[in-house]
C-alpha positions in Angstrom: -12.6 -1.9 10.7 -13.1 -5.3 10.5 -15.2 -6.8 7.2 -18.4 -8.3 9.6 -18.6 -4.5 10.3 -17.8 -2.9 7.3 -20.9 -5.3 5.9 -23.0 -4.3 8.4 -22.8 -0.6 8.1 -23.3 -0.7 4.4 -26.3 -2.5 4.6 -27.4 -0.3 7.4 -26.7 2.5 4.9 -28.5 0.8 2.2 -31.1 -0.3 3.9 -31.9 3.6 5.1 -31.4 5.1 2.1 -34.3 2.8 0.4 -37.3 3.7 2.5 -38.9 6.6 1.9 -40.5 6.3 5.5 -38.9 6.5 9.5 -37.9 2.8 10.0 -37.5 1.9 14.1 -34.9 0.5 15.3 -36.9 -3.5 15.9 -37.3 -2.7 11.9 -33.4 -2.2 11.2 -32.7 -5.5 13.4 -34.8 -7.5 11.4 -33.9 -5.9 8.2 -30.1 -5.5 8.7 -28.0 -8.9 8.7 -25.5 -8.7 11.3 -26.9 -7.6 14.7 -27.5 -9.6 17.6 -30.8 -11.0 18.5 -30.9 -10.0 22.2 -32.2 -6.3 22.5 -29.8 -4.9 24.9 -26.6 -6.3 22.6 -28.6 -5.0 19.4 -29.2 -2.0 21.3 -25.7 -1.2 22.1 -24.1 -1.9 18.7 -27.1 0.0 17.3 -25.6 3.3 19.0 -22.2 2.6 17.8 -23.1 1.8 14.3 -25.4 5.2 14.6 -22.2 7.5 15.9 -20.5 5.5 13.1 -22.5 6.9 10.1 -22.4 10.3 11.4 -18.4 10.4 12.0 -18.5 9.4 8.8 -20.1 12.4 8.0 -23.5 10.2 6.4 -26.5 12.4 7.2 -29.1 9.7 9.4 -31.8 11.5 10.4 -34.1 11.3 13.1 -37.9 11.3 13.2 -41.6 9.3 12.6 -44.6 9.9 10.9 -47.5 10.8 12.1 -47.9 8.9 15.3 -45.4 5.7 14.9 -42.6 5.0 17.2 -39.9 7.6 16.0 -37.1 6.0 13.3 -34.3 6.6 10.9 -34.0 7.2 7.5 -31.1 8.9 5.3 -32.2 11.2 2.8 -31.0 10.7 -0.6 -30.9 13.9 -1.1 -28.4 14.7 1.9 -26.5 11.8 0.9 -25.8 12.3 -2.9 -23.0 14.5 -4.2 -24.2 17.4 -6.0 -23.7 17.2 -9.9 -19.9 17.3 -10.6 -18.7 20.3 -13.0 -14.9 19.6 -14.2 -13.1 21.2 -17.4 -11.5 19.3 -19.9 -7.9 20.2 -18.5 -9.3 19.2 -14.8 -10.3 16.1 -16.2 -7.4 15.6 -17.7 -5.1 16.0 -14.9 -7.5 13.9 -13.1 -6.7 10.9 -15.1 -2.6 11.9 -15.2 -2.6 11.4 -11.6 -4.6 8.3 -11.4 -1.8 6.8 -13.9 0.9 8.0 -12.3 0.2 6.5 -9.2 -0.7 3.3 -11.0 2.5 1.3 -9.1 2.2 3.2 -5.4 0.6 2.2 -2.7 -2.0 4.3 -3.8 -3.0 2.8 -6.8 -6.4 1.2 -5.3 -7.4 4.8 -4.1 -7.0 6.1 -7.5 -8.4 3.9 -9.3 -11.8 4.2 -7.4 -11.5 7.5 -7.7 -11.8 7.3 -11.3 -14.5 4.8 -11.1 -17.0 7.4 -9.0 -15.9 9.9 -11.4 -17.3 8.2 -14.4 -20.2 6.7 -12.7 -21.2 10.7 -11.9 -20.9 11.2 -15.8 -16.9 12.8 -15.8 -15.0 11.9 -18.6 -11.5 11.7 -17.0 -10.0 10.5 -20.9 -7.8 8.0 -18.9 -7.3 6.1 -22.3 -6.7 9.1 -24.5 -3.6 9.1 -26.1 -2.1 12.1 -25.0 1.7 11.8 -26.8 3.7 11.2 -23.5 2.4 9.4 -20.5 4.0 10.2 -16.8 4.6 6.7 -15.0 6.4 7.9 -11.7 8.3 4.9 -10.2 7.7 4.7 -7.1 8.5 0.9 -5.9 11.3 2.7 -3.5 10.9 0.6 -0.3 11.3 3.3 1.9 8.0 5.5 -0.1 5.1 4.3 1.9 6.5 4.7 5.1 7.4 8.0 4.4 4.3 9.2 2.7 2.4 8.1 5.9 4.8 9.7 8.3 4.4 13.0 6.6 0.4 12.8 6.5 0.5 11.7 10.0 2.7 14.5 10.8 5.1 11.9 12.7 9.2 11.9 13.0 11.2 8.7 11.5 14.9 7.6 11.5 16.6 5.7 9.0 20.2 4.5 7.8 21.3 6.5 5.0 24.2 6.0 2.6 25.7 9.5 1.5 27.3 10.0 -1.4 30.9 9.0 -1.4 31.0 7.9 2.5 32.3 4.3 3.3 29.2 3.6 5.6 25.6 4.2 6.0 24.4 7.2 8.8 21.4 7.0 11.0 19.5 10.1 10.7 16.8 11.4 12.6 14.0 13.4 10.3 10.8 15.6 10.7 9.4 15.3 7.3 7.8 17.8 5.5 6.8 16.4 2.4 7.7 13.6 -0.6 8.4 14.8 -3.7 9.4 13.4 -7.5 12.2 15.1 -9.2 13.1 13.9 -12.8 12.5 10.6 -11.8 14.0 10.3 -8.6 11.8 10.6 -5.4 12.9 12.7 -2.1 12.2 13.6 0.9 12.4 17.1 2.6 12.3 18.4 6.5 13.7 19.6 9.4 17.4 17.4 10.1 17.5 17.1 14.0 20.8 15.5 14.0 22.0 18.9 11.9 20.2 21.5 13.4 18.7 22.2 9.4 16.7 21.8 6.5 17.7 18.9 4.6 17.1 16.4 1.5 17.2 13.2 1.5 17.0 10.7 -1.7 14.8 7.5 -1.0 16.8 5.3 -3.2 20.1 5.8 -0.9 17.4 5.0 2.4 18.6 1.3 3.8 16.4 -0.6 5.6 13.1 0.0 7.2 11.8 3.6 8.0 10.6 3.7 12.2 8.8 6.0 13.8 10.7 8.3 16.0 8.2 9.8 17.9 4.2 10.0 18.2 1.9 11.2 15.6 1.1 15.1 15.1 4.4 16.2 16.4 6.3 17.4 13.4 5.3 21.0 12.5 5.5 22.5 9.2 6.4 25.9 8.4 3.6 27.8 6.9 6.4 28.8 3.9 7.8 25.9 3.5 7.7 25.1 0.0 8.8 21.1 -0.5 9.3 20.9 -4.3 11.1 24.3 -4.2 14.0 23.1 -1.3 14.3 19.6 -2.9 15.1 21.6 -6.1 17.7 23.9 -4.9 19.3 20.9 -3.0 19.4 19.1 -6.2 21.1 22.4 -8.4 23.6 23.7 -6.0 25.2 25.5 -8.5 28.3 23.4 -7.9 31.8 24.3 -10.1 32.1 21.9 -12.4 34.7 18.9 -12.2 36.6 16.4 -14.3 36.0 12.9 -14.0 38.7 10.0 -15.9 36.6 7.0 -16.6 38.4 4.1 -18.8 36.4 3.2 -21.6 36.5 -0.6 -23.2 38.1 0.1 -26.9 35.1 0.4 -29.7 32.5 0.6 -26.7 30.5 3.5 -24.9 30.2 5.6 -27.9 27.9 7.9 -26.4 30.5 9.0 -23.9 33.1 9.1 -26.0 30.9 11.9 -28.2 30.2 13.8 -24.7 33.9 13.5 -23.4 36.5 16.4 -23.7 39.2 14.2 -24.5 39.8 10.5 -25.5 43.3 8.8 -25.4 44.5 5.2 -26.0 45.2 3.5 -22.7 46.8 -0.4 -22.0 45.4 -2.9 -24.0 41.3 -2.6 -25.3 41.1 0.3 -22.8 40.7 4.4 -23.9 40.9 6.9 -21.3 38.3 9.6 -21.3 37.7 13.0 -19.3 34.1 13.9 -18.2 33.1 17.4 -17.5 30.5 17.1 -14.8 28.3 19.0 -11.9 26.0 16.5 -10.2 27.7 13.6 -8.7 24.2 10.9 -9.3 23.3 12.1 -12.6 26.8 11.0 -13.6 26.8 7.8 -12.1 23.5 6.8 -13.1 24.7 7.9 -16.8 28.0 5.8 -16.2 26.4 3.0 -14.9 24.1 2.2 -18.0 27.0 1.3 -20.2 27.6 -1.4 -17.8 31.4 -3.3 -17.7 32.8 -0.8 -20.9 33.2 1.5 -18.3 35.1 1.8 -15.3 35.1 4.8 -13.3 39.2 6.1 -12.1 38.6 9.0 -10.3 38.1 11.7 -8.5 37.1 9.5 -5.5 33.8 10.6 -4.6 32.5 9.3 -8.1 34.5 6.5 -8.0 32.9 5.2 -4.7 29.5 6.4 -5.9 29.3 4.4 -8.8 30.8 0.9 -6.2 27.7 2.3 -3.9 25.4 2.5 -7.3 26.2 -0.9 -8.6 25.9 -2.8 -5.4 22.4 -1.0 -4.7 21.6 -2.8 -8.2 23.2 -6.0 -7.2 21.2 -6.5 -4.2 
């Protein structure tokens, strides 16, 4: 909608809601700013602007008084929202969400949520300290597209870098949902290219996200349950391996505390072995000690920590 008629239709709805009598439609033309001054052109957007309001579900009724030519009006009444009634802990959640959206794309939404909110009386305690305060990061490029392919109910494809493969895949995906899992976001749906459910982390997504079919074509199970799949995907129940990372001499202490075993190696180097299940957690550990570390093996980790520190590079 373009801002000339966004304008319009809000003074339109202004304009209505402020007489307490049937204006006609000559009245609205020389009220409103916007319409055209020839009748037939007034006359035409003057229907549109009408089926406008009422698709956007604002009640314009219809009718005179007494004897004058019939008009329009909007009934404050109609319009208003009835009083709102939350609980402290609906509140409250109210104003977590708003904050943890605070870097998405939906940040703007949220925040006039809040504002209608506390014009309509609602305390939503958004600056209450409440001890811990959820910031979900969600400046993954590949988010937005995502989100709106899964409200649009649309298909995508994207390159995707597995763990421990040389090269990225193209995958073709009917998402289901986008979730947040301790503080990594992913995606969940039907796989075509497998024939399955699958998860996919948006952080290992290259490129752009592209449609991959029209909107309202991806069908959700009615028991599909997105937070519980992406869960189970992300605790397998793997065995548990040993990793060998090197360790710079009188470095990476907090490793050294978590390893099984330390040994001297060549020069400023110890050698330490790493119990582990879960390939990223590991890295991403790893990776925060920087160059006092330096992943040997088993390959997988190796190459997933080379993946890991050229994702931060770039």
């Amino acid at each position: 909608m373009s801002r000339r008629k966004t304008e319009r239709l809000l003074n339109l709805v202004v304009c209505l809601l402020a007489t307490r009598r049937y204006l006609s439609a000559e009245q609205i033309r020389q009220a409103v700013p916007g319409y055209p001054d020839g009748s037939e052109a007034f006359k035409r957007m003057f229907e549109r602007d009408k089926e406008e309001l009422r698709e956007l579900g604002i009640p314009l009724e219809t009718g005179s008084d007494g004897d004058e030519e019939a008009g329009y009006r909007i009934q404050r009444q109609a319009y208003e929202l009835p009083e709102i009634q939350l609980s402290p802990d609906e509140a409250a959640v109210l104003g977590l969400a708003a904050r943890v959206w605070q870097r998405a794309s939906l940040a703007e939404a949220a925040s006039g949520a809040l504002l209608k909110l506390r014009a309509a009386g609602v305390d939503t305690a958004e600056a209450a300290s409440l001890g811990i305060e959820p910031r979900v990061d969600t400046h993954e490029p590949a988010f937005p597209d995502l989100w709106s392919a899964v409200r649009d109910r649309r298909p995508v494809t994207f390159d995707y870098q597995g763990v421990g493969r040389s090269a990225p895949q193209r995958r073709h995906l009917e998402p289901w949902g986008v979730v947040s899992r301790r503080g990594r976001w992913y995606v969940a749906g039907h796989d075509r290219d497998r024939g399955q459910v699958r998860v996919f982390r948006l952080s290992r997504i290259l490129g752009d996200v592209t449609a991959d079919g029209p909107p309202g074509t991806v069908v959700v199970p009615e028991d599909a349950d997105v937070r519980e799949i992406v869960a189970s995907s992300s605790n397998p129940a793997p065995d548990r391996r040993t990793a060998t990372v090197r360790l710079r001499h009188g470095a990476a202490h907090g490793i050294r505390r978590w390893a099984a075993g330390v040994r001297p190696d060549d020069g400023d180097w110890d050698v330490a072995e790493l119990g582990f299940a879960d390939v990223d957690r590991l890295v991403d550990y790893l990776a925060g000690f920087a160059d006092d570390v330096v992943v040997a093996g088993p390959p997988d980790v190796r190459d997933a920590m080379i993946q890991h520190l050229k994702a931060v590079l770039a």
